[in-house]
C-alpha positions as CSV (number, residue, x, y, z in Angstrom):
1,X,0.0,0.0,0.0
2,X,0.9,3.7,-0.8
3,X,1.8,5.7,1.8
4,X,1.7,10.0,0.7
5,X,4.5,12.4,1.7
6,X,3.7,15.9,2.3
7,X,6.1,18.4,3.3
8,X,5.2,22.1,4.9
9,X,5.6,23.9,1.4
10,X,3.2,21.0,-0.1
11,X,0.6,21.6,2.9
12,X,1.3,25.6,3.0
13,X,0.1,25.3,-1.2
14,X,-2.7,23.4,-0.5
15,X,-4.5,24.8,3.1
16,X,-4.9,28.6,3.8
17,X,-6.6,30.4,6.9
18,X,-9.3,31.1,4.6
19,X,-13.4,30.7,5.3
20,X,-13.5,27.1,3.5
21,X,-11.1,26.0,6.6
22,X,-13.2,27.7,9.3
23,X,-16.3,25.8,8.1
24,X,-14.5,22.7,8.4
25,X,-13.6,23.0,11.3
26,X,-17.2,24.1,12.6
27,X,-18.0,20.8,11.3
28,X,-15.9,18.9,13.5
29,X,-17.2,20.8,16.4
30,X,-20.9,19.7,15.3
31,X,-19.6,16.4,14.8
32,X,-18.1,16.3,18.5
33,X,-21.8,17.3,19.9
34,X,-23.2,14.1,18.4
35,X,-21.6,12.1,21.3
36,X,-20.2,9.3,18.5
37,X,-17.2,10.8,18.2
38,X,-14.6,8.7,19.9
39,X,-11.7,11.6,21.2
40,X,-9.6,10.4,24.1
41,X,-7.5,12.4,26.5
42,X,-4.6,14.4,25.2
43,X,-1.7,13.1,26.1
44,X,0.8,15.1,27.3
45,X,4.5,15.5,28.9
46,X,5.6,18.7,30.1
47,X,9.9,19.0,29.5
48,X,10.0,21.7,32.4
49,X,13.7,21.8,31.7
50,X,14.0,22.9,28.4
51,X,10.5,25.1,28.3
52,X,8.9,22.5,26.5
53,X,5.4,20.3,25.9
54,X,4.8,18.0,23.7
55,X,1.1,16.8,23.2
56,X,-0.6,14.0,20.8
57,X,-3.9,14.4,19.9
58,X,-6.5,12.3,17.9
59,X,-9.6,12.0,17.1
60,X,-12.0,9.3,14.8
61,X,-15.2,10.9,13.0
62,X,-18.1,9.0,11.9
63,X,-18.6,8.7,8.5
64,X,-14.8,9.8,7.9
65,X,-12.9,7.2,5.7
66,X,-9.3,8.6,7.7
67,X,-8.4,9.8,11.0
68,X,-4.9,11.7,12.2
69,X,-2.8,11.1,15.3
70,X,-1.0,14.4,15.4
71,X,2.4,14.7,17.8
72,X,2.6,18.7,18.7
73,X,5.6,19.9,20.5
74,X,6.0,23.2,21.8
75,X,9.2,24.5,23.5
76,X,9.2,28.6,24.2
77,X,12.8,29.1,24.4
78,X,12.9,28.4,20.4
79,X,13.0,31.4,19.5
80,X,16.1,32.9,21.2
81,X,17.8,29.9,19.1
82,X,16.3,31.2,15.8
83,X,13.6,28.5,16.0
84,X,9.7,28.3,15.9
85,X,8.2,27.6,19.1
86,X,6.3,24.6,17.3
87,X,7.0,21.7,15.3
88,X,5.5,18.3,14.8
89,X,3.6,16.2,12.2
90,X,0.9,14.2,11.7
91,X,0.3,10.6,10.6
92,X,-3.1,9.9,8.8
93,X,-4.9,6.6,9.3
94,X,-7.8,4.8,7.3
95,X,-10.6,4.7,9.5
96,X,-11.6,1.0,7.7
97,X,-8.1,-0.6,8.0
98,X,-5.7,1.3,10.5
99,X,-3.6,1.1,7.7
100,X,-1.3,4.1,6.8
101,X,-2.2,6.6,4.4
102,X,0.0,9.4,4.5
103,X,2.6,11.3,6.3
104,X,2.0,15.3,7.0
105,X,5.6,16.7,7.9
106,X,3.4,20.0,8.7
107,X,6.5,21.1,11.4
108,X,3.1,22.3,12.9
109,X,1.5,24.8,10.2
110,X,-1.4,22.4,10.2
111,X,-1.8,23.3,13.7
112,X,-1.6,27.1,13.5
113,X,-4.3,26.6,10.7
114,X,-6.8,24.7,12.9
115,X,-6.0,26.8,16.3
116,X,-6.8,30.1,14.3
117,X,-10.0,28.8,12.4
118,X,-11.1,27.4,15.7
119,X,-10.7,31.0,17.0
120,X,-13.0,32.4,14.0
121,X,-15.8,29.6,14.6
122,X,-16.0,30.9,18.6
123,X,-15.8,34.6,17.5
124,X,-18.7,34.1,14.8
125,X,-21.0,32.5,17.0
126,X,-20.2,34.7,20.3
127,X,-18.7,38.0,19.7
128,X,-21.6,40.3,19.2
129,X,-22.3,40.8,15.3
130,X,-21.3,44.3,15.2
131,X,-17.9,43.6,16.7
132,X,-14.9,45.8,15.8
133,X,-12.5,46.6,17.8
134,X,-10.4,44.1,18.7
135,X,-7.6,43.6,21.5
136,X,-4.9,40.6,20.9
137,X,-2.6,40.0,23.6
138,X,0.4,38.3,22.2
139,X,2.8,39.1,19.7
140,X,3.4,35.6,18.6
141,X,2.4,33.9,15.0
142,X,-0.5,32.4,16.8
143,X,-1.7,36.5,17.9
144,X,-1.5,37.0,14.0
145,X,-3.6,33.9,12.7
146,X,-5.9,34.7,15.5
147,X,-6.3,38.4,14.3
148,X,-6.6,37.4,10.5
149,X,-9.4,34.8,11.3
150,X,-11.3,37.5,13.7
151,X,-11.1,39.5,10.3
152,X,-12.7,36.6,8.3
153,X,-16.0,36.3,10.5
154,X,-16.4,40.3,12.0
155,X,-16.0,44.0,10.7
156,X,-13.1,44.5,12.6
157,X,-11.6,47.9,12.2
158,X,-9.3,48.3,14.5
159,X,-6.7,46.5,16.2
160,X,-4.5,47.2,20.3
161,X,-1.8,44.8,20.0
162,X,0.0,44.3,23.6
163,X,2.9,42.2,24.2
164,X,5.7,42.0,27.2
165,X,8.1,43.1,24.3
166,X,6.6,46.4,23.3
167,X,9.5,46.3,20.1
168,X,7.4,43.0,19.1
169,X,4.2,44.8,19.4
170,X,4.9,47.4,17.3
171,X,6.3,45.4,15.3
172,X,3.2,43.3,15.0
173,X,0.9,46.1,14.6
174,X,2.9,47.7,11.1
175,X,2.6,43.9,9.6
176,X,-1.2,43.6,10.2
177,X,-2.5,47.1,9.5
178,X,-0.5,46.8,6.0
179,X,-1.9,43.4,5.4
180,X,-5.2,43.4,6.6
181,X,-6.2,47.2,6.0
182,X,-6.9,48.2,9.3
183,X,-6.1,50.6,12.6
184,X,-3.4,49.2,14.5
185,X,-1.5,50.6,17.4
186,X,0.8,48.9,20.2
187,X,-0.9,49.2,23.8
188,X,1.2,50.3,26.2
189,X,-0.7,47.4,28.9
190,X,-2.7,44.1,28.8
191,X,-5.3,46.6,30.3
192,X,-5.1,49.5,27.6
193,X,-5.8,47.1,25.1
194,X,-8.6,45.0,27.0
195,X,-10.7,48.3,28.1
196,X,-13.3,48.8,25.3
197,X,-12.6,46.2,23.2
198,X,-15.4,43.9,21.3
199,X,-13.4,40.9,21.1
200,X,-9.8,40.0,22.7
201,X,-7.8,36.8,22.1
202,X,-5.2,35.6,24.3
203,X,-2.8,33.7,22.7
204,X,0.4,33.4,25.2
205,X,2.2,30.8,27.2
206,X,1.3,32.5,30.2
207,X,1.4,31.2,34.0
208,X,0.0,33.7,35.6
209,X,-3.4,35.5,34.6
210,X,-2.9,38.4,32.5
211,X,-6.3,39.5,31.6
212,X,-8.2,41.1,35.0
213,X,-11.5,40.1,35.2
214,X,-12.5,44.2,36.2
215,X,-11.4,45.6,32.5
216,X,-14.2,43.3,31.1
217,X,-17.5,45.9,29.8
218,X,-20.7,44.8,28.7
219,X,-20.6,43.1,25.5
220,X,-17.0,42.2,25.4
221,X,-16.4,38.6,24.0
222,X,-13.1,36.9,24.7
223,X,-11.2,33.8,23.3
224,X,-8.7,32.8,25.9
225,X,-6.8,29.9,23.8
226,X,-3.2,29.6,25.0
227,X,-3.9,28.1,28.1
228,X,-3.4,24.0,27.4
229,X,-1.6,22.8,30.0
230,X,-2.7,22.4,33.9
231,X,0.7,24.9,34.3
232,X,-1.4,27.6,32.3
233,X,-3.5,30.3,33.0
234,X,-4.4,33.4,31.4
235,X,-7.3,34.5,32.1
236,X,-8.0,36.1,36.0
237,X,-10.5,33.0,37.6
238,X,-13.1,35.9,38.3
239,X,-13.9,36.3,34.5
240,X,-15.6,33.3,34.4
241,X,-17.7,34.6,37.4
242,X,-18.2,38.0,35.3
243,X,-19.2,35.5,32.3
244,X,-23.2,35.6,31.3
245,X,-21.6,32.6,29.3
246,X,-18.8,30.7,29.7
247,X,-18.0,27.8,26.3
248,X,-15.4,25.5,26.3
249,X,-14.1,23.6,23.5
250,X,-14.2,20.1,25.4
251,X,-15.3,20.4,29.0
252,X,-13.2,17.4,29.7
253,X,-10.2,19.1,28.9
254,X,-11.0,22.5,30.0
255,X,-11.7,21.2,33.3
256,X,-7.9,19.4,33.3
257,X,-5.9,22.2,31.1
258,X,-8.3,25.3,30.6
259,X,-9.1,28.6,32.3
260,X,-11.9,26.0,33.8
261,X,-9.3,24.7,35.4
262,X,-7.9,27.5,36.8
263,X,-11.3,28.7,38.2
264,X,-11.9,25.6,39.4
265,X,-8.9,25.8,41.4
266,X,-9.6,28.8,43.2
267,X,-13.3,27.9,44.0
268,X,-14.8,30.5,41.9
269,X,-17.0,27.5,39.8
270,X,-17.8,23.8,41.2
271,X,-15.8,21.3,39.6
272,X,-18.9,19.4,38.9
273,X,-20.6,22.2,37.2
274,X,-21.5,21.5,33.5
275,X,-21.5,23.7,30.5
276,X,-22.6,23.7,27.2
277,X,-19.7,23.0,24.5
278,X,-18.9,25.2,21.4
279,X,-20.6,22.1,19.1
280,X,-23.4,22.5,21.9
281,X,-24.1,26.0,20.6
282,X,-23.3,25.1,16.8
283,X,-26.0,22.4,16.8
284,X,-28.3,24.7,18.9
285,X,-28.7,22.0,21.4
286,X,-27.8,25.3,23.8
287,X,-28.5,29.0,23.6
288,X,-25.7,31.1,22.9
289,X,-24.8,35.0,23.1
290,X,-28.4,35.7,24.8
291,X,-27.7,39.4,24.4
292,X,-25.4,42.5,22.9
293,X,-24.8,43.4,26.5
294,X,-23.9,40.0,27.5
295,X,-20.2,38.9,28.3
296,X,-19.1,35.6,26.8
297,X,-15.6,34.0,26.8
298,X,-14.3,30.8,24.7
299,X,-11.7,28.6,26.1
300,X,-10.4,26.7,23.3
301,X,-7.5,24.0,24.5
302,X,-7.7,22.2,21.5
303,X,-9.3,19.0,20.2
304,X,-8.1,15.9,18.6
305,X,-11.3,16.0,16.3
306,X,-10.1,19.5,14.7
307,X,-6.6,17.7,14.1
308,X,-8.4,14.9,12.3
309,X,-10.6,17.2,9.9
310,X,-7.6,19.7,8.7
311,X,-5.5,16.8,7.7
312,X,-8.3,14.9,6.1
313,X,-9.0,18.4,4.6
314,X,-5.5,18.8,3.5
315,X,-5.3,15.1,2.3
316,X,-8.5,15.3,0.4
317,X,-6.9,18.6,-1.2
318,X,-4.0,16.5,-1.6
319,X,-5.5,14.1,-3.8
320,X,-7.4,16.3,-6.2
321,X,-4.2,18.9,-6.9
322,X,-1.9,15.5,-7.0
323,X,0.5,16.8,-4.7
324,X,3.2,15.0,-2.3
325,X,5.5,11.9,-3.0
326,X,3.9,8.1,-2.8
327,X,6.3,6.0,-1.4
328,X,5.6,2.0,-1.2
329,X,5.0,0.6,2.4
């Protein structure tokens, strides 16, 4: 049997951050709400020595003839070596034989896609519809893909970029107002760019909270999606408490790796309390925004299930454009 090669230019031709890739990913998310899909627990080893993480993820899909196991290593110290924080591949499965299919040597672009697309499915069913002004903490290429998806689903118009390096932030904010066509200005806080914003996405590494739960207004909508491991946090716990709704991606792992978590921990919410998940409120099994005024925050820790319908995507994508090498097994 064949088994396809794809490298990170091959994948980078044939996937984009575009709106095709955000409705795909909705679709897992729907797909996750059915209760057949079978998604176990990331696993995941921390490599507190070097800065590092590394998580596998998976995920299999009824009605899907494939399904990915994607290994996702993260180490934060990259870049002072000239490096990416992120790397990894995944390895694509058919769902009938468990034989192998193909080989994405993604080095983690795969990854960026689904992260930011999952960030433009919670912003276009929570931020309010009106939404324009948006607040990204983080200066990273995760704060970038995050911004350019919020661009896809709202009318964003402007832009308050803050990072711990303000160098970066300006940085940041020259590269998106020229390619996206909007205001965009470094904040000289996490709190200057917070107050009055429609939407803010977190998108850091952080250990300690860095959005306070008092700069939240009425109608603010926040994604809080860096926050994957039980070491993170980076969201204050009260903000959940200042919620009108609260959506996790998986309340499994929100409760174990999430701002959930967090929260949890310092006896603001009950461990056993439930909440409705973002396929919840894409099937309409559960009310979402309820109204403008209403405060709503997304905690996306990321699911196996969106790692097994971008590289199906990008395999299917694959096939029709006749990309990659086929090597024989």
């Amino acid at each position: 049997m064949g088994i396809r090669v794809l490298t990170e230019p091959d994948l980078r031709g044939l996937v984009s951050l575009d709106m095709d890739v955000i409705d795909e990913i909705e679709k897992g998310f729907r797909a996750l709400s059915s209760g057949e899909v079978v998604m176990p627990p990331i696993l995941s080893m921390e490599i507190a020595a070097a800065n590092g993480e590394v998580d596998v993820k998976t995920a299999y899909v009824p009605g899907f003839d494939s399904f990915a196991i994607k290994i996702s290593p993260g180490f934060f110290d990259n870049p002072k070596r000239g490096l990416p924080s992120t790397s990894g591949l995944m390895v694509v499965f058919s769902a009938q034989t468990g034989q192998v299919e193909a080989l994405l040597l993604d080095n983690g672009y795969l990854t960026d896609v689904r992260t930011a697309a999952a960030g433009g499915v919670a912003a276009r069913l929570l931020a309010r519809q009106d939404a324009s002004r948006a607040a990204i903490l983080g200066t990273g290429l995760q704060a970038r893909m995050q911004l350019r998806a919020l661009c896809l689903v709202r009318p964003i118009r402007e832009v308050r970029i803050w990072g711990r390096d303000m160098a970066k932030a300006e940085a940041m904010a020259v590269e998106m107002a020229d390619e996206l066509g909007i205001a965009a200005s470094a904040a000289s806080g996490a709190e200057a760019a917070v107050r009055g914003a429609d939407v803010t996405v977190t998108t850091t590494p952080a250990r300690e909270p860095i959005l306070k739960a008092d700069w939240l207004s009425s109608g603010q909508h926040v994604t809080a999606m860096g926050s994957d491991q039980h070491t993170k946090s980076e969201l204050d716990p009260a903000c959940l408490k200042r919620a009108d709704l609260y959506v996790p991606d998986r309340l499994s792992q929100t409760r174990e790796l999430g701002e959930l978590r967090s929260a949890i921990a310092a006896g603001i919410v009950d461990e056993a309390t439930n909440f409705a998940e973002l396929g919840d409120i894409i099937t309409g099994k559960s009310p979402g925004r309820s109204a403008d005024a209403a405060i709503t925050i997304a905690d996306l820790t990321g699911t196996g299930v969106q790692d097994t319908v971008i590289a199906t995507y990008a395999l299917s994508r694959a096939d029709t454009a006749g990309a990659g090498q086929n090597f024989e097994s």
